[in-house]
Structures are given as C-alpha cells and as structure tokens.
C-alpha positions as CSV (number, residue, x, y, z in Angstrom):
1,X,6.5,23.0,-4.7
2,X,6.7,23.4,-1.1
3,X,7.2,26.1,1.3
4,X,8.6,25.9,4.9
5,X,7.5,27.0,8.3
6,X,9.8,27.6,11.1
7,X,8.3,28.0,14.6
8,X,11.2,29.1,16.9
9,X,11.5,30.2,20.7
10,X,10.1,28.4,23.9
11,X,8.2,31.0,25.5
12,X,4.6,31.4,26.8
13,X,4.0,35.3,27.5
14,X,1.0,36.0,29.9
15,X,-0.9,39.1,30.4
16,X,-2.6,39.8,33.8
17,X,-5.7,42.0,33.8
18,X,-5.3,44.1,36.7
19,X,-8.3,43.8,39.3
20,X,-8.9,40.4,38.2
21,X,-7.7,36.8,39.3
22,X,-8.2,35.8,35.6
23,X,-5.3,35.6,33.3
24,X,-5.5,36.7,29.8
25,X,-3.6,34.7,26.8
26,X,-2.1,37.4,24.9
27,X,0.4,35.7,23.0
28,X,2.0,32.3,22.5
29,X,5.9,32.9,21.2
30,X,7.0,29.7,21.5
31,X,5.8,25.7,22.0
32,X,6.5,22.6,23.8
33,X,5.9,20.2,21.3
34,X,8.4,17.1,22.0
35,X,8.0,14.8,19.0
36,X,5.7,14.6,16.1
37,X,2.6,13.9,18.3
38,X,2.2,18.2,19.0
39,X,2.0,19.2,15.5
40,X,-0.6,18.7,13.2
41,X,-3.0,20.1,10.6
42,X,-5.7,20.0,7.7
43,X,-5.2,19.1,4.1
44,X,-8.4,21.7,3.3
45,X,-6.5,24.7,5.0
46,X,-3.9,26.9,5.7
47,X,-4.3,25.6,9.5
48,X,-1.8,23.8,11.3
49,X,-1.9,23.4,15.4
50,X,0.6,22.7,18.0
51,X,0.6,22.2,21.9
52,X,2.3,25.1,24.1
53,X,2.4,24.3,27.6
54,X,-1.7,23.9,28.3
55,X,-2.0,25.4,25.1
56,X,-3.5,24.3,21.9
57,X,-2.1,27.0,19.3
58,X,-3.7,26.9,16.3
59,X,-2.0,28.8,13.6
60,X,-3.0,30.1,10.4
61,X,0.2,30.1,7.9
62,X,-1.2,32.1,5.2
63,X,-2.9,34.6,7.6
64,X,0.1,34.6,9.8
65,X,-2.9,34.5,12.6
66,X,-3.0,32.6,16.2
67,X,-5.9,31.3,18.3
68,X,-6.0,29.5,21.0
69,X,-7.5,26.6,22.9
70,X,-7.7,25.9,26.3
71,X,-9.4,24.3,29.3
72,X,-10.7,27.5,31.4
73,X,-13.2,25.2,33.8
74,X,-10.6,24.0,35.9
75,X,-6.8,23.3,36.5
76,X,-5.4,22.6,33.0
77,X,-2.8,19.6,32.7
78,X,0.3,20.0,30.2
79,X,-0.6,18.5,26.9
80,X,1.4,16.0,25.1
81,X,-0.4,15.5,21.6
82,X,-2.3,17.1,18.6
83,X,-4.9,15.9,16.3
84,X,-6.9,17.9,13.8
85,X,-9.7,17.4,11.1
86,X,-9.3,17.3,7.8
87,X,-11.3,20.3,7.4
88,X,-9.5,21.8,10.8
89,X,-13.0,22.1,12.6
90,X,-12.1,19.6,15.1
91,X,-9.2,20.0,17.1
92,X,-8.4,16.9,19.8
93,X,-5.6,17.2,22.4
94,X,-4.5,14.6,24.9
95,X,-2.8,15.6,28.6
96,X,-0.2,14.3,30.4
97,X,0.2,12.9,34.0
98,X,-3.0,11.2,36.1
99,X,-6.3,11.0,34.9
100,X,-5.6,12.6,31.9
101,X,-8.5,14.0,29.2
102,X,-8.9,13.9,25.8
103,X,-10.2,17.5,25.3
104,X,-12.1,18.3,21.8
105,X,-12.7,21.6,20.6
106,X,-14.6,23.5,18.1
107,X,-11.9,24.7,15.5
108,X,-14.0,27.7,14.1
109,X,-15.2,29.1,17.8
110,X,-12.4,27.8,19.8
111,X,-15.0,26.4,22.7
112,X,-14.3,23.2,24.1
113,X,-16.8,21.1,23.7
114,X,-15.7,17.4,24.7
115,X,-13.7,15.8,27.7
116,X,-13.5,12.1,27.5
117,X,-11.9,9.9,30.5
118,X,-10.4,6.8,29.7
119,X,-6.7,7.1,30.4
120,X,-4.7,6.7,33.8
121,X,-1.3,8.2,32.8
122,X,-1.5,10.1,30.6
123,X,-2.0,10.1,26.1
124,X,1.0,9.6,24.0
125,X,-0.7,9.6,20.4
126,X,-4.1,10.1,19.2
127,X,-5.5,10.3,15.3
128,X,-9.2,11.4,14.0
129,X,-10.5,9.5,11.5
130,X,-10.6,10.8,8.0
131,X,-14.7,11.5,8.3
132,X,-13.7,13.4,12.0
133,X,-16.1,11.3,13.6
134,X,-14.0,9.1,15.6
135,X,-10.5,9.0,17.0
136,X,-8.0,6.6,18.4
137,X,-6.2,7.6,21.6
138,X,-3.5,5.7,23.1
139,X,-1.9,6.1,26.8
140,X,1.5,6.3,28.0
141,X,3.5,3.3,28.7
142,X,2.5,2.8,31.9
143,X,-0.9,3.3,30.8
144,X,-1.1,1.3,28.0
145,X,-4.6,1.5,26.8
146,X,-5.3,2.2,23.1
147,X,-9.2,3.9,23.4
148,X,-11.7,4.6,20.6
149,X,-14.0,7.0,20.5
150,X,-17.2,8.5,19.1
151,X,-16.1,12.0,20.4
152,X,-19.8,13.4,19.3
153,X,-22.0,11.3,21.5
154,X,-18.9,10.9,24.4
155,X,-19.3,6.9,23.8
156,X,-15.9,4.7,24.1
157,X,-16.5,2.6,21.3
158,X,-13.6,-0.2,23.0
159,X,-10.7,0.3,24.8
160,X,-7.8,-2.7,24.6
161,X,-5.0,-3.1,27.1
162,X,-1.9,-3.6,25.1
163,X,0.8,-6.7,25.9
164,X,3.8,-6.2,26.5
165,X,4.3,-7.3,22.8
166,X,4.0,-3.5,22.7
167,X,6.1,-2.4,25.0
168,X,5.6,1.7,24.1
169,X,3.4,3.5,21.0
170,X,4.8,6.4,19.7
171,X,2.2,7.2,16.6
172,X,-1.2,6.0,15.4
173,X,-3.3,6.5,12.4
174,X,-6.2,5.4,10.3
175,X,-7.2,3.5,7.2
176,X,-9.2,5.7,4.7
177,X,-12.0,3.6,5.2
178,X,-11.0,4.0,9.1
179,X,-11.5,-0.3,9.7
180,X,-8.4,0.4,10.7
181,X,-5.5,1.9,12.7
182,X,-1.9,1.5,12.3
183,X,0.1,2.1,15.2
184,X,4.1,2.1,15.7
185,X,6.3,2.4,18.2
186,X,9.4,0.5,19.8
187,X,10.2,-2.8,18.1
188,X,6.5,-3.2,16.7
189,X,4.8,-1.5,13.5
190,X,1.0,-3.2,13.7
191,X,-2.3,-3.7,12.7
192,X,-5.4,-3.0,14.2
193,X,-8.7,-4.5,13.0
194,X,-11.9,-3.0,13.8
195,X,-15.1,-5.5,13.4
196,X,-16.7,-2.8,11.2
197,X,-16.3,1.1,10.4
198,X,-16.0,2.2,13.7
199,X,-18.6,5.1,12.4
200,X,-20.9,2.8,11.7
201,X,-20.7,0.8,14.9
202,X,-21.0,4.5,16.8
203,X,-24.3,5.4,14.4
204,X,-25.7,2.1,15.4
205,X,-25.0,2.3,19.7
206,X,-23.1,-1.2,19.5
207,X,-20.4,-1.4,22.0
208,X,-19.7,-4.6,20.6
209,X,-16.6,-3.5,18.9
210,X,-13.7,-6.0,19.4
211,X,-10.1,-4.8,18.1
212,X,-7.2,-7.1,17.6
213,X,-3.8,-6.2,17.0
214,X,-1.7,-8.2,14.2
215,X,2.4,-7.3,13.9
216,X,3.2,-6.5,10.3
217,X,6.0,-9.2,9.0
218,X,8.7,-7.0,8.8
219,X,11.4,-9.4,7.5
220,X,14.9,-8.2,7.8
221,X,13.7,-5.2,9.8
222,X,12.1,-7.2,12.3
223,X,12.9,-5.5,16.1
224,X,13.2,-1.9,14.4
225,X,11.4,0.3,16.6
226,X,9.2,3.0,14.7
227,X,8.8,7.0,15.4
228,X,5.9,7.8,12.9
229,X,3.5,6.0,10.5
230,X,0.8,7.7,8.4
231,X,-2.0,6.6,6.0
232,X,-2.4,9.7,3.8
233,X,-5.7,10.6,3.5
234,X,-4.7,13.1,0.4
235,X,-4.6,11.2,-3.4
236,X,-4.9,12.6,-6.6
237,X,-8.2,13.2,-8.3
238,X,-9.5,10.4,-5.9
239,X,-12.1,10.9,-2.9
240,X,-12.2,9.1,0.5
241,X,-15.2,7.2,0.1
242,X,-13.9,5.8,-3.4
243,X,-10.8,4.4,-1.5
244,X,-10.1,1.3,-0.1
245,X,-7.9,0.5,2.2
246,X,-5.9,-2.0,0.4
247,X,-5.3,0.5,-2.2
248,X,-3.7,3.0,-0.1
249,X,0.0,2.6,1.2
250,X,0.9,3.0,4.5
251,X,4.0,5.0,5.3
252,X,6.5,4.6,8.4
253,X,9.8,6.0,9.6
254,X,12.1,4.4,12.2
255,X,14.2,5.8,15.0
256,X,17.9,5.4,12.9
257,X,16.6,7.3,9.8
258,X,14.6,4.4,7.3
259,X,11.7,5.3,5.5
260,X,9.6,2.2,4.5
261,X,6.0,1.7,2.7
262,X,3.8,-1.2,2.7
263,X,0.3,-2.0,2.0
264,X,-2.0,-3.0,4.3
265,X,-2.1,-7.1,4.9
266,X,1.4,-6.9,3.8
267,X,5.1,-6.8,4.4
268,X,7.0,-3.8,3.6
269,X,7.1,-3.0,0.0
270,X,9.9,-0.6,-0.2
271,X,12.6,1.1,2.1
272,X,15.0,3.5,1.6
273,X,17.6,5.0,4.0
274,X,18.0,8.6,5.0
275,X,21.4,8.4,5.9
276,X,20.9,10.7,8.7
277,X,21.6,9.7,12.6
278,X,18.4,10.1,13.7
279,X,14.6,10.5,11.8
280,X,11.6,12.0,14.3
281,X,8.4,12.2,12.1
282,X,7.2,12.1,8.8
283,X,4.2,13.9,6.8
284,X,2.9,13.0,3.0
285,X,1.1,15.1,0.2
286,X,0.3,14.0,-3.3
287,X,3.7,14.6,-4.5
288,X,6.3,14.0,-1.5
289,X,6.9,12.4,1.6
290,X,8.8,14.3,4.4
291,X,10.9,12.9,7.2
292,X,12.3,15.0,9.9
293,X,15.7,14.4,11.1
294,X,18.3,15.5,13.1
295,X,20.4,18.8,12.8
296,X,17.3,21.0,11.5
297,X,17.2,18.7,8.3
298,X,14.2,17.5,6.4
299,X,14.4,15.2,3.6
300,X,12.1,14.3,0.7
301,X,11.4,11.7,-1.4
302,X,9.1,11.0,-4.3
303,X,5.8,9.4,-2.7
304,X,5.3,6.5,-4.8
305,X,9.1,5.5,-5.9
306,X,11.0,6.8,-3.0
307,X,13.2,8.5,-4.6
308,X,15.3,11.5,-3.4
309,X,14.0,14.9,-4.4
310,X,15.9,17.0,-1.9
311,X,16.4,18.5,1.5
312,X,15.4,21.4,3.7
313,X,17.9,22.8,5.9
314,X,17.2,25.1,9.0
315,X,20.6,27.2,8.2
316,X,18.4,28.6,5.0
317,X,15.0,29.3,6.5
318,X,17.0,31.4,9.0
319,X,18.8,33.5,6.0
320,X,15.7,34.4,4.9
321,X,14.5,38.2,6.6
322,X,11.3,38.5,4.7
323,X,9.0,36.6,6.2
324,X,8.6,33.4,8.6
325,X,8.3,31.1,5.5
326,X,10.4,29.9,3.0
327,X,10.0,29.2,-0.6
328,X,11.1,26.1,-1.0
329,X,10.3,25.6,-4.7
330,X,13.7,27.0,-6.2
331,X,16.8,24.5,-6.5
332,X,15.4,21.8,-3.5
333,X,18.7,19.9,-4.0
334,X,20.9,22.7,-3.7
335,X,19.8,23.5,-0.4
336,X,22.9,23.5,1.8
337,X,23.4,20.4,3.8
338,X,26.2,21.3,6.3
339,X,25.4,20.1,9.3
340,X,26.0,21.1,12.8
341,X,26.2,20.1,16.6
342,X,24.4,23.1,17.5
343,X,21.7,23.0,15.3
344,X,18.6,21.7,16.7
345,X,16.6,18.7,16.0
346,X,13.6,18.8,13.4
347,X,11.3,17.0,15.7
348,X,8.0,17.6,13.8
349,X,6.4,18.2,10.3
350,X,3.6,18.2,8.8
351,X,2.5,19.8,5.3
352,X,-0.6,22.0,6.0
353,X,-1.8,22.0,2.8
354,X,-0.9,20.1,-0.2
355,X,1.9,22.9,-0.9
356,X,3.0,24.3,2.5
357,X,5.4,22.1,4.7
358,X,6.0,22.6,8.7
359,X,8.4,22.1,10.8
C-alpha cells in the first residue's frame, strides 16, 4: 500500500573550499521545516522537497538522491514554504522576514529562474496550480496579502488584502480546474473565486482578475480553525482537464485532530475525528487520506468513506535497520500505537507518489 519516509536530524553541514570566499553545499542532514507548508512533492515522481535553512532540498526517495536549490546572487533569507509541480519540474519556495521573494526554480537543472516581489513580511503558504502555470502565495499575518501569479511571464495576476475576517492562513490550494483556491487557517476555511482560469486570464495579459473570498458554512464547526486543506489533483482513471471542480471533494484538517470533506459550494459533507490531541497536515492519493498528528503518529482513512484503515507510528520506522523507508503494506492496523511525551510531532506528510507516504 504505502511506504514511509522518515527525515531525521536538524543539521546543515557546510564545506569550505579552501582559497575561496565561496561555500560549497555538500550535504543537507537535516531540515527546518515547521508545519506542513516545507514539504511537498509530485504525484508523477519519486520527488519530494523540503526547506532547510535557505535550502530547498529536493529528494529523490527511490534513488535515495539530494539536490539542492538556492539563491547564490545575493544574501539568501530563511525559507518558510514548499511548492512543487505535479511533474516536479517546478519547484516554488517562499522566504521569511522583510521583502520576502517567491523564488522559482527549474526542478531538472536546479537554476533559479524566477524572483517575484509582492510580499512585505514574509510567505506563509503558497500552491501551484495543477497545469504549473500559476500559483497562489499568501503572506504572513502581518502581511496579509494573498498574491497570484503567472510565474512564467513574472505578471501578478491580482493580489487581495485579506480582512481581518481572516485573521491568519495556514494552507492554500487549488481547484482542478484552478477557478479556484481554498485557503484555511484560524477560525475560517474559505473560498476564493477567480473571474476565469487564472491561466487563461495570464495567456490573454488581462490584469482584470478580481478574487473574492466566500467562508464555507461550516455549521456546528463554525470557529474551528484549520491546519491543512487539499484538493487532490490525483483520481482514478480520470484526467485533469475532464474534471470539474464540483466533482472533486475538497479535504481539510483542524488544529484538535478533525478530518472533514466537502464539495465545493457546499457545507462539509463528512467528518470524522482522530482522536488524537493535536493534527498538523494532511496529504491524499487515490486510495487514502493521511493526517499527521502528534507523538510521531499518522493516521489513515479510506478517501471517499472516511473510514479508518490504520496508523503509522515513528517507534516502527525507527526499528527498521535496513533502509530509511518503511514498508508499510503488512498489518497497517497492527502497527503499535503507544504513545509517548518524547516522541516528536509528525508535522508534515505528503505521499510522493501514489504509493510512497512522507513524513
């Protein structure tokens, strides 16, 4: 079914070229990703990418292989989120702290090829479209811009200054048909209509793009506040373009552990609680829908009913000695669950491939 990465350490280990002022990047060990936002990856690949310091790392699970991104013109900033293509030959990364970039790369020859300015403190979340031609950025709270892009042609299609209806955005996404974004955070899961595919206002040089944000009616969880929200962009024996985005469901985890689904123009569908303190992020293939939560533990549940299939504990991916990934396609539910205070938090997952889970 699924297999399991564990990244561990927190290291960044430099090597100096003697005679030179330049550093050299030999090795990243560890990362600095603080929530779901610095982890991503492809659904074509074995890639998946996650932010190091000033570091995009992009790591190849079934090679076992690094590269990495960077900004070598000038001072680099500390990143805060990820983003990657479906196809992993875009990789976008936001910085933190004044005048932050969104910086694009080339996933294949690791150049960066795009630095777009339209934050003032920094990006919290950002998504790529499913066709990688545009992508949503959205600032820290104090910023409070949501931005979007045609990254090719460096045009900001329209940027919106959020109320203080939202007071803070922790994740963003697209519709398949990317008319759309979705965008959670505390006390608000919303919304976002775009006049028209924002790829087709970009082809056309209109830059009269409006975007209005709409709160989903969330009933009896009304003043939840939300960690993640996803519109997968996988489905079976289906294609993008043959996908609307009323057919597709719209996942979204809260900050005490609920898992809910919805469809797009309306309320929340289904919910079903993790019974875990606390849930971080979430990730979805064909099959499964996985929640990160605290103590090292990720849970999953069927992706159309719900339903529990099992768990993934950190205890067993450190028993195994073979190799940096676990099988996780023997006994799911008998995967021990024995929790600890010293175990760390599962803060991020994402499954790099329809099979292959990280966390």
């Amino acid at each position: 079914m699924d297999q399991l990465l564990n990244i561990q350490s927190n290291n960044l280990h430099l090597a100096c070229i003697l005679g030179h002022t330049r550093l050299i990047l030999e090795e990243v060990i560890g990362l600095t990703t603080k929530n779901a936002n610095g982890l991503a990856s492809s659904i074509s690949t074995s890639k998946c990418a996650y932010i190091a310091g000033c570091v995009v790392v992009l790591y190849d699970v079934d090679a076992g292989t690094q590269s990495y991104l960077m900004v070598s013109n000038r001072m680099p900033k500390p990143l805060s989120c990820v983003a990657l293509s479906r196809d992993a030959r875009v990789v976008a990364a936001g910085e933190s702290g004044p005048r932050p970039a969104v910086l694009i790369w080339d996933g294949i020859t690791s150049t960066l090829i795009r630095e777009l300015k339209g934050h003032q403190y920094g990006i919290a979340c950002m998504a790529l479209s499913p066709d990688g031609k545009c992508l949503a950025s959205i600032g820290f709270p104090r910023d409070g811009y949501i931005c979007l892009w045609d990254w090719r042609s460096k045009m900001l299609i329209t940027k919106v200054k959020a109320t203080l209806q939202y007071p803070a955005f922790a994740s963003v996404s697209f519709s398949l048909d990317a008319k759309f974004i979705v965008t959670a955070g505390k006390k608000h899961l919303s919304f976002w209509k775009v006049g028209s595919s924002p790829s087709f206002r970009a082809s056309t040089r209109s830059t009269s793009v409006s975007m209005q944000g709409k709160p989903i009616n969330l009933g009896h969880c009304d003043g939840w506040s939300f960690v993640a929200v996803t519109c997968p962009s996988w489905t079976k024996n289906s294609s993008v373009k043959r996908i609307h985005a009323s057919e597709s469901p719209i996942y979204a985890l809260t900050d005490t552990g609920i898992l809910c689904i919805l469809q797009f123009g309306s309320s929340i569908t289904n919910s079903v609680e993790l019974e875990v303190e606390k849930g971080f992020a979430l990730s979805t293939s064909n099959s499964w829908v996985a929640c990160a939560c605290d103590s090292g533990v990720v849970k999953l549940f069927g992706i159309s009913s719900l339903k529990y299939a099992g768990s993934l504990c950190y205890t067993e991916a450190k028993r195994c000695k073979k190799s940096n990934v676990v099988d996780c396609n023997t006994n799911i539910s008998q995967v021990g669950l024995q929790s600890s205070p010293s175990l760390p938090d599962a803060i991020a997952c994402q499954f790099s491939t329809l099979e292959k889970l990280g966390k």
